[in-house]
C-alpha positions as CSV (number, residue, x, y, z in Angstrom):
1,X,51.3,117.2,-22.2
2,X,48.0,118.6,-20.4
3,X,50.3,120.6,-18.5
4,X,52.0,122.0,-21.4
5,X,48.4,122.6,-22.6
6,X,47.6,125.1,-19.6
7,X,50.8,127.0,-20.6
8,X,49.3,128.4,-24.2
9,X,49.5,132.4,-23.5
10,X,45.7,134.0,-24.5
11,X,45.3,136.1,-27.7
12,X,45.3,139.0,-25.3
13,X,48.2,138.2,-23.6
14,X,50.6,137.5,-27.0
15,X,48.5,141.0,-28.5
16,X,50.8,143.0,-25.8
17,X,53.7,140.7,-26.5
18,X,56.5,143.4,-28.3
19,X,57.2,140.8,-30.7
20,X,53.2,140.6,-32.2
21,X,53.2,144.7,-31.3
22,X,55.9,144.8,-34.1
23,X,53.8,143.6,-36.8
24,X,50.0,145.4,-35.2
25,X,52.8,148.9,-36.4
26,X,53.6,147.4,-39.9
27,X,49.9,145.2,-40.5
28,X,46.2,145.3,-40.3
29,X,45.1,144.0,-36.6
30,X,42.7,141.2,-38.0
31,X,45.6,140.1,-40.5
32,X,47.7,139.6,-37.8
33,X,45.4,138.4,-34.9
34,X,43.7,135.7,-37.6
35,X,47.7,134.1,-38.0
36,X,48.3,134.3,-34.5
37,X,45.1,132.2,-33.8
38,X,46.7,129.8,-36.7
39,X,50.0,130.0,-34.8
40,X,48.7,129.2,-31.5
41,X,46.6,126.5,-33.1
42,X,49.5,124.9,-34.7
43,X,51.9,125.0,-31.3
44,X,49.0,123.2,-28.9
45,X,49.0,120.3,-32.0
46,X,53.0,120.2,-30.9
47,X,52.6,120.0,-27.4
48,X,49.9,117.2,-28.4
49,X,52.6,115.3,-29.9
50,X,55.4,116.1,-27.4
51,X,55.8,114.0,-24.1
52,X,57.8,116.9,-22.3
53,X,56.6,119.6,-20.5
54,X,57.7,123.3,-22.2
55,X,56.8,125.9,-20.1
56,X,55.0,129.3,-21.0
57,X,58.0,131.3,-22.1
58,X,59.2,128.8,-24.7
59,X,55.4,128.4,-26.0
60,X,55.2,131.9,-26.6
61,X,58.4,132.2,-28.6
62,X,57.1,128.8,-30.8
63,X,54.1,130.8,-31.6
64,X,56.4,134.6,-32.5
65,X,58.2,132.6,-34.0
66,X,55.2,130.9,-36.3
67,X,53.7,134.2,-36.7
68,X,56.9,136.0,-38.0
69,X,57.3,133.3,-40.7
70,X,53.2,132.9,-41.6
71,X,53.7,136.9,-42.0
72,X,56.4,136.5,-44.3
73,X,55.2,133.6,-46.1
74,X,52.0,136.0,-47.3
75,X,53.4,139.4,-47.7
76,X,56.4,138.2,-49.4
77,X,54.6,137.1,-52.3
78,X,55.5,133.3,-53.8
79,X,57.2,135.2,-56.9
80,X,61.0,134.9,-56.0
81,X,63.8,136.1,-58.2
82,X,65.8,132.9,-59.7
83,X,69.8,132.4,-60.7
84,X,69.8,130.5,-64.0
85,X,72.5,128.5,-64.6
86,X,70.9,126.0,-66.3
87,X,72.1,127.3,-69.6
88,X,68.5,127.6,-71.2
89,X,68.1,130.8,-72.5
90,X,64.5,130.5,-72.5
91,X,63.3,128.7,-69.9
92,X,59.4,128.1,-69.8
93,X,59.3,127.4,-65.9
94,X,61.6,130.3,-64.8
95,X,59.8,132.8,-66.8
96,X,61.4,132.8,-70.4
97,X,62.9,136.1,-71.7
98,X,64.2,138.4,-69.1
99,X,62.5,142.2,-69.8
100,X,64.9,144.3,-70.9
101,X,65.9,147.6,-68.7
102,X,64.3,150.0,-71.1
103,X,61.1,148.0,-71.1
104,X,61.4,148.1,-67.3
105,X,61.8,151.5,-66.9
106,X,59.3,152.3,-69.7
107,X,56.9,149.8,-67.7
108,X,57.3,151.7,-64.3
109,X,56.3,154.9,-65.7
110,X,53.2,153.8,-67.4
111,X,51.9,151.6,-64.5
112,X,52.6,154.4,-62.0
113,X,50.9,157.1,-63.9
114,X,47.9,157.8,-65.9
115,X,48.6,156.9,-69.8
116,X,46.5,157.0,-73.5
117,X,46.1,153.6,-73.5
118,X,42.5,154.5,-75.2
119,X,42.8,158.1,-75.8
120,X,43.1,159.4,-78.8
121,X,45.2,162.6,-77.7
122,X,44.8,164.8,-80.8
123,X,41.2,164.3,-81.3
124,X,40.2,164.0,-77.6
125,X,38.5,161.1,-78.6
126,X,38.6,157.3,-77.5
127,X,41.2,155.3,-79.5
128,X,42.3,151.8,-79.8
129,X,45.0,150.3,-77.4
130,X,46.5,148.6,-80.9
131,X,47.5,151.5,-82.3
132,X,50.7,151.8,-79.9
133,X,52.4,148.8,-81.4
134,X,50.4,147.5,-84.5
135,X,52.9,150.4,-86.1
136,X,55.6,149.3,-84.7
137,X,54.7,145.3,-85.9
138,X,54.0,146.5,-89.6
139,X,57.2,148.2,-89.9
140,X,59.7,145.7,-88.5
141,X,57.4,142.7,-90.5
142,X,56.0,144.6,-93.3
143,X,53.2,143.7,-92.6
144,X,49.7,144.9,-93.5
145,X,48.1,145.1,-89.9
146,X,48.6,143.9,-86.9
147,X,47.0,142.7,-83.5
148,X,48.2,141.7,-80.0
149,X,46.5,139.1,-77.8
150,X,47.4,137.6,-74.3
151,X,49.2,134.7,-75.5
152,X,50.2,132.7,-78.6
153,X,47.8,130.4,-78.0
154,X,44.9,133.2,-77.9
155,X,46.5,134.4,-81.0
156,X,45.8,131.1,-82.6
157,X,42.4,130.3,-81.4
158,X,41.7,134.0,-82.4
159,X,42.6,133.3,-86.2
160,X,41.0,130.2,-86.7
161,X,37.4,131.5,-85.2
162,X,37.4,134.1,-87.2
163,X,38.9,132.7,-90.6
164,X,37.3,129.3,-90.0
165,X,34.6,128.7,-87.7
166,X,32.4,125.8,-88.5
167,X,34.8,125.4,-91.7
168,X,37.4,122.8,-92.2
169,X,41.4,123.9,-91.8
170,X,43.6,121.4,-93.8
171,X,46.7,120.6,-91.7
172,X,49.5,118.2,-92.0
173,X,49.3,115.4,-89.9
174,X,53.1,116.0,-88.9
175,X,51.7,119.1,-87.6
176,X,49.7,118.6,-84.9
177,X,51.8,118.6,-82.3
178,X,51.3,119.2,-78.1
179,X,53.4,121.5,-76.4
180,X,54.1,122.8,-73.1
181,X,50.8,123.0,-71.0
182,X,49.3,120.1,-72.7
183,X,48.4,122.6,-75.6
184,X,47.1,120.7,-78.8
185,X,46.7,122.4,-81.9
186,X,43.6,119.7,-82.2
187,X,42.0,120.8,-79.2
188,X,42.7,124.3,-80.1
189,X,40.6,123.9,-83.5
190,X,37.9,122.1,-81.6
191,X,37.4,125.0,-79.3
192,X,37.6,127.5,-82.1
193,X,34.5,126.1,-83.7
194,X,36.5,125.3,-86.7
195,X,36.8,121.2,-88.5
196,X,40.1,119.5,-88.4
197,X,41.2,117.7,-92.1
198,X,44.3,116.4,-91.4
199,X,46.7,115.0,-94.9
200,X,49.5,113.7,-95.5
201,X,51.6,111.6,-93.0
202,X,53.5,112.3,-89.3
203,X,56.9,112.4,-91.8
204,X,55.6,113.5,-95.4
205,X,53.4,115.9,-96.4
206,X,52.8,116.9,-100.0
207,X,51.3,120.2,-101.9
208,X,48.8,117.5,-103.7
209,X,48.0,116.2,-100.2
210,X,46.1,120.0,-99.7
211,X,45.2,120.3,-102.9
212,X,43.1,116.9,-102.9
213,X,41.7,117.9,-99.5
214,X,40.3,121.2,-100.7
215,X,36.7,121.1,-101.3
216,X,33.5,123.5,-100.8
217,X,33.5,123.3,-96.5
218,X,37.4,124.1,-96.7
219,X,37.9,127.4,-94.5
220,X,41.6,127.6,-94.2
221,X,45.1,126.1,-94.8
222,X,47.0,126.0,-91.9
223,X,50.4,125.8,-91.6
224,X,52.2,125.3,-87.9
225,X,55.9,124.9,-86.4
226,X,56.2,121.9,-84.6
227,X,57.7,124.1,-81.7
228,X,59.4,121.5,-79.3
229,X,60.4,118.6,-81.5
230,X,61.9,118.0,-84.9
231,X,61.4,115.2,-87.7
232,X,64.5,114.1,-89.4
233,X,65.6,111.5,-91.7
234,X,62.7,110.4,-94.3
235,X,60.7,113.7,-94.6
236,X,58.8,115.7,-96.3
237,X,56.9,119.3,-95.7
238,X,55.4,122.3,-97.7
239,X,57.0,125.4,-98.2
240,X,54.9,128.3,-97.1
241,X,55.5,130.3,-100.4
242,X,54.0,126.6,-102.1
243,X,51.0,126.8,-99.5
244,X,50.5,130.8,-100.4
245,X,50.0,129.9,-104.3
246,X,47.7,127.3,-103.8
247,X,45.7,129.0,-101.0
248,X,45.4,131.8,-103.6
249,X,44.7,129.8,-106.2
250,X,41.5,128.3,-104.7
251,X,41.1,131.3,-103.2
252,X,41.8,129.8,-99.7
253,X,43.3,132.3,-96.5
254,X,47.1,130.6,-95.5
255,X,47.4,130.9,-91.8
256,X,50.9,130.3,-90.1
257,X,51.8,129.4,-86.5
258,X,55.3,130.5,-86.1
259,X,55.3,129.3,-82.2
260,X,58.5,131.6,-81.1
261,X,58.7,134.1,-83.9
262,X,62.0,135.7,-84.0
263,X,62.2,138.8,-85.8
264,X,66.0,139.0,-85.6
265,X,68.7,136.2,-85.9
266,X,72.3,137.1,-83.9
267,X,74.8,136.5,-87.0
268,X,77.1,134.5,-84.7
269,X,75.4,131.9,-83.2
270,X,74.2,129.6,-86.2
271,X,70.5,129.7,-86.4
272,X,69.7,130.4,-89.1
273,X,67.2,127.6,-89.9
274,X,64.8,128.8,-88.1
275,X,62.3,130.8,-90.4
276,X,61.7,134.7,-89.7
277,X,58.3,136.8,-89.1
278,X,59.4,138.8,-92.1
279,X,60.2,135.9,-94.1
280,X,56.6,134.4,-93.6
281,X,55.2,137.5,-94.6
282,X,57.7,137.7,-97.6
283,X,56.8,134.4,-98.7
284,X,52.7,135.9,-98.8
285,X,51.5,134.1,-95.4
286,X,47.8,135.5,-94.9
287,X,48.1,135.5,-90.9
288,X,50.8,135.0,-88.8
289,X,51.1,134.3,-85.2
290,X,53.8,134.1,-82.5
291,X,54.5,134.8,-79.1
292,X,56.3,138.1,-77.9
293,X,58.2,136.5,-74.6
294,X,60.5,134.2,-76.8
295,X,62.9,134.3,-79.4
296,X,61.1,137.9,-79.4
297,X,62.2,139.2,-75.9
298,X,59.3,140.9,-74.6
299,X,56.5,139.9,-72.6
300,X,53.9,137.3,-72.7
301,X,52.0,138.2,-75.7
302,X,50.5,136.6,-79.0
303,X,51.4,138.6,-81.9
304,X,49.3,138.4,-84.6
305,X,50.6,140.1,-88.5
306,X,49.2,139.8,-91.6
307,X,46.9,141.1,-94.7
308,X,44.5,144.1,-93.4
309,X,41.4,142.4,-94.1
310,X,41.8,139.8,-91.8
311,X,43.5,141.5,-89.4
312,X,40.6,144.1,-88.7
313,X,37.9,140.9,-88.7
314,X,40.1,139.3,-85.9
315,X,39.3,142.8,-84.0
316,X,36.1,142.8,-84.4
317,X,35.4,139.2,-83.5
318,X,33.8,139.1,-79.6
319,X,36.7,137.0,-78.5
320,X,39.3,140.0,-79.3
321,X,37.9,141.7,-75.7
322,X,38.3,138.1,-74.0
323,X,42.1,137.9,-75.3
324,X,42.8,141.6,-75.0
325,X,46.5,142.7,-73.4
326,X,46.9,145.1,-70.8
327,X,48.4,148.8,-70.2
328,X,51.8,147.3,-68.8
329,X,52.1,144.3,-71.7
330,X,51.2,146.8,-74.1
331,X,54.4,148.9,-72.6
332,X,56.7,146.3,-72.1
333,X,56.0,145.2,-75.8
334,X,56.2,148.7,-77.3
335,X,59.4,149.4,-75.5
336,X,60.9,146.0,-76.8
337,X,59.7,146.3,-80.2
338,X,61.4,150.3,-80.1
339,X,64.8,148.1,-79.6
340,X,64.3,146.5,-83.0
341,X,63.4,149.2,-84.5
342,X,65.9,151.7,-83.1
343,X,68.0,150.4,-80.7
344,X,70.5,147.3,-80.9
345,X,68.4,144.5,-79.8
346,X,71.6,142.2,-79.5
347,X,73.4,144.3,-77.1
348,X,70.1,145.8,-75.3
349,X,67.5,142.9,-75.1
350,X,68.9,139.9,-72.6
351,X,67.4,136.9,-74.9
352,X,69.4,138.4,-77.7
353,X,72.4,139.0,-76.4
354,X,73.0,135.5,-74.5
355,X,72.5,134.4,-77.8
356,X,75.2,136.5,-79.3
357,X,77.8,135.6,-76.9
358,X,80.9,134.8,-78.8
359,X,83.0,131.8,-77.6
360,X,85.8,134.1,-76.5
361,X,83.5,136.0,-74.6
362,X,81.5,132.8,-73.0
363,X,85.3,131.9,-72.1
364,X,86.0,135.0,-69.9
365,X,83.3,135.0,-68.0
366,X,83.6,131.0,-67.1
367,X,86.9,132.0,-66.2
368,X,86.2,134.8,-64.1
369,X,83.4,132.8,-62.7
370,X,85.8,130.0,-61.2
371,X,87.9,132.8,-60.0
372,X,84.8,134.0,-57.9
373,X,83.8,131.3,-56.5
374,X,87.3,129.9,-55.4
375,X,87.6,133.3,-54.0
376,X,84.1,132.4,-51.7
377,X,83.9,129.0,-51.5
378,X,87.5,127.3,-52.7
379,X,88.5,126.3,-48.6
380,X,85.2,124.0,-48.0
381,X,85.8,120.9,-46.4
382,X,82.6,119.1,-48.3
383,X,84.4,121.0,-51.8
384,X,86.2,118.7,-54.2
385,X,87.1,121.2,-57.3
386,X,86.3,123.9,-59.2
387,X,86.9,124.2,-62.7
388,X,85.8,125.5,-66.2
389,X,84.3,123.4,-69.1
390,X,83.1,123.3,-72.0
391,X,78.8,122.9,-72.4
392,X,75.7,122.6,-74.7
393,X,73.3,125.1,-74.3
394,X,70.0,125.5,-75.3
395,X,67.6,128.0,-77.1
396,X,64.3,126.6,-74.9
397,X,60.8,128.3,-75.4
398,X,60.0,125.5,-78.5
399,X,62.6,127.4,-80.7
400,X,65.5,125.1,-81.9
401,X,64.6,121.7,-80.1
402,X,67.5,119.5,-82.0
403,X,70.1,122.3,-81.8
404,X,72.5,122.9,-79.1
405,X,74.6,126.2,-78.5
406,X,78.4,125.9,-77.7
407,X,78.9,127.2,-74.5
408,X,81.3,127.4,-71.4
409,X,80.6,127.1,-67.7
410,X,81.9,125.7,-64.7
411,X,82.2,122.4,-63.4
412,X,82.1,121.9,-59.3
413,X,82.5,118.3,-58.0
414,X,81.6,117.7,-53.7
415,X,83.0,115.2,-51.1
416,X,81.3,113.1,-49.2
417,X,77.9,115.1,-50.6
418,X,75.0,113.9,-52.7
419,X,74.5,116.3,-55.4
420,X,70.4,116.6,-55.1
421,X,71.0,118.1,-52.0
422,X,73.0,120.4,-52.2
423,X,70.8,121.4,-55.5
424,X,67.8,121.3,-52.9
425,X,69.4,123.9,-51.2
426,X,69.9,126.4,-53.7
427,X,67.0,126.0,-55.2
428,X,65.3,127.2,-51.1
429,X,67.9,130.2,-51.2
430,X,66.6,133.8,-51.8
431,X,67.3,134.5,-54.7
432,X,67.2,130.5,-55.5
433,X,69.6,129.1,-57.6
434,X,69.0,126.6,-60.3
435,X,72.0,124.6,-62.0
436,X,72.6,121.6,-64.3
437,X,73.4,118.0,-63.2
438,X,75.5,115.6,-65.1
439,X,76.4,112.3,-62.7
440,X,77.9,113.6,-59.7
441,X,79.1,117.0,-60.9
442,X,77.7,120.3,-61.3
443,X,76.9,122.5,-63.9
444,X,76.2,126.1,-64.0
445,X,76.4,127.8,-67.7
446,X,77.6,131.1,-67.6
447,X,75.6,132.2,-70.4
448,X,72.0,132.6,-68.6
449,X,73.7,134.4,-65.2
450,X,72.3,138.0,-65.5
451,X,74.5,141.1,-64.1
452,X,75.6,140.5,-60.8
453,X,74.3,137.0,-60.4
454,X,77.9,135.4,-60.3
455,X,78.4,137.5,-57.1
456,X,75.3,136.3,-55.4
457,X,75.7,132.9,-57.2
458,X,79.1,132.4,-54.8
459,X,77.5,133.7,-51.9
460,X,75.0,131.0,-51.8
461,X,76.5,128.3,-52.7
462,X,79.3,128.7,-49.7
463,X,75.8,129.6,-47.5
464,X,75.0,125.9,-48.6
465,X,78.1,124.5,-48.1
466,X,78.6,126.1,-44.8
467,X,75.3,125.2,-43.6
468,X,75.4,121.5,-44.5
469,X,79.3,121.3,-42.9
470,X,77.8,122.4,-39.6
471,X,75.0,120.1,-39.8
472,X,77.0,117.0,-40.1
473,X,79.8,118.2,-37.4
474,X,76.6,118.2,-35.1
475,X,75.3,115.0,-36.1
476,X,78.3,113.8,-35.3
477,X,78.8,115.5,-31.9
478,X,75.4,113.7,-31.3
């Protein structure tokens, strides 16, 4: 070991090495000399640990070889592209809704160039970033105004300091739920300034249950969608168009916390429970929030509709500039919201148009999916079978918690192979690959695999398979 120790090559001497003199041509000289001190720190630990003596020439290809993956590590970025085949459309850890390509492209342009974001171009003048989609909001919703904030979560703290601070906010009890990211409409009101009055029960809530609870420090009815979970059995809830009257009978704002707001419902695929943005407005809802990278399609955004008055108070609160959305959201939203509009949002935005798969077509492509990967994979030693089935798929995002989606995908079954590891595997690959587990066979829904992913999906998996067959040949050899 102190032998091996007198063999670690200088910074100097790897500097001139033509394997560090690759990456001095491609990367800053103190970038790349501060991970080859790291890498040369991390090979004399090694040699601290090893009994054997390793002489100079294998130290200094540990170290390249440290440095080249200490490189990649940082200038790679920890962002990598994943297969879903989990069958969740919208999938809170892998990034929920897929942009579509027009919002890309429409993306691109505006964060490579100089755009109006604030410039009025007519009058020369400064303008409001709004304006480039509150239009766009109030005609799909028919709406009066409308405002965009980071997140749906913004959106909501945004509406209830502004309509309620140091008021009360009557809200079900049923309705004050936790979702993803340990948010808590409590907390939420807490932090807004404004004063919790909960009524009713977790399963039954009445209109009398507001309408007792109204008094002189009563700010706000608030009305929210329990996002992630669902009641059934013994229940009771308010209809919005109830909580309208009596808001405007005592003269009360109605605020309404849509969660995933979808603005358009696929005809074929049965989900038609879940309420509409325009059908909260319809039903006289004073403020309405929602996020714009669900059941939307678009980025991360909170969306915020309603009656003009409020609207323009919410921008002029201090907290607007705190909350405020970006040149490339504001793009990416416009460009998705132009597909409502004027395009054909089921055939053009990817959340929309997993969700108006057809059986038939869900069928094909399972079908053509076993066919690809028999073709890549079918003559594995550590392969069992490959076959199509029948699955359940799932909306995700808190949209549709109780409500499962008839899919098709494809079954693959292993020899002689815990399942977790070969799942470990794809999810290391690049792109990684994420699939479904039920007892010891795999899942991979076909109605989350993006264009091309089959392709690549095949490729890996046999990379995995190949990989793992050589590794136990050699532990056997050993």
């Amino acid at each position: 070991m102190v032998n091996s120790l007198k063999n670690i090559p200088s910074v100097d001497e790897l500097l001139s090495d033509h394997r560090v003199q690759d990456h001095l041509q491609k990367y800053q000289r103190t970038f790349v000399v501060q991970l080859l001190r790291e890498a040369i720190d991390a090979a004399r630990t090694r040699l601290r640990l090893s009994d054997s003596e390793v002489d100079r020439s294998q130290i200094s290809a540990w170290i390249c070889q440290d440095l080249q993956q200490r490189i990649e590590t940082l200038t790679q970025g920890t962002l990598k592209r994943v297969i879903n085949g989990t069958g969740v459309v919208l999938h809170t850890n892998l990034g929920r809704a897929p942009l579509s390509k027009t919002a890309l492209n429409y993306l691109h342009e505006m964060g490579t160039f100089y755009n109006n974001l604030e410039l009025d171009l007519e009058k020369g003048e400064r303008g409001s970033r709004y304006v480039h989609v509150e239009e766009l909001l109030c005609r799909l919703t028919k709406a009066e105004a409308a405002l965009v904030v980071n997140n749906n979560a913004a959106a909501v703290l945004l509406g209830l300091n502004t309509l309620a601070q140091g008021k009360e906010v009557i809200v079900s009890r049923g309705q004050l739920v936790e979702i993803g990211g340990a948010f808590r409409i409590p907390e939420v009101m807490k932090l807004s300034g404004a004063l919790l009055k909960e009524v009713g029960t977790t399963n039954k809530t009445y209109l009398r249950d507001y309408a007792e609870a109204i008094g002189e420090d009563t700010g706000l009815l608030f009305a929210a969608h329990t996002s992630n979970y669902k009641i059934e059995g013994f229940t009771a809830e308010v209809a919005l168009s109830d909580l309208v009257k009596l808001g405007r009978d005592a003269n009360l704002p109605v605020m309404k916390d849509l969660g995933s707001g979808i603005l358009f419902i696929p005809p074929s695929c049965g989900l038609g429970d879940e309420p509409t943005v325009q059908q909260c407005v319809e039903a006289g809802a004073d403020v309405i929030t929602f996020s714009g990278d669900k059941l939307l399609g678009g980025p991360q955004a909170g969306i915020i509709v309603g009656r003009k008055e409020y609207i323009e108070a919410m921008k002029k609160n201090q907290l607007t500039r705190a909350l405020r959305v970006d040149k490339l959201t504001i793009a990416a939203l416009e460009a998705t919201l132009i597909e409502y509009l004027a395009g054909f949002p089921e055939k053009n935005l990817p959340v929309i148009h997993m969700l108006s798969l057809s059986s038939d077509e869900l069928r094909q492509r399972a079908e053509r999916l076993v066919e690809i990967l028999n073709a890549a994979i079918g003559k594995q030693a550590l392969l069992q079978s490959i076959s199509m089935v029948e699955v359940e798929d799932m909306v995700g995002g808190g949209a549709y918690p109780t409500y499962r989606l008839p899919g098709y995908g494809v079954e693959i079954k292993f020899q002689d192979l815990k399942l977790e590891t070969v799942a470990a595997c794809l999810r290391r690959q690049d792109p990684a690959v994420l699939t479904r587990r039920q007892e010891d066979r795999m899942l991979i829904s076909v109605r989350t695999l993006l264009e091309g992913d089959a392709a690549i999906l095949a490729k890996k998996i046999y990379q995995v398979l190949h990989d793992l067959e050589a590794k136990a040949q050699k532990g056997v050899q050993h």
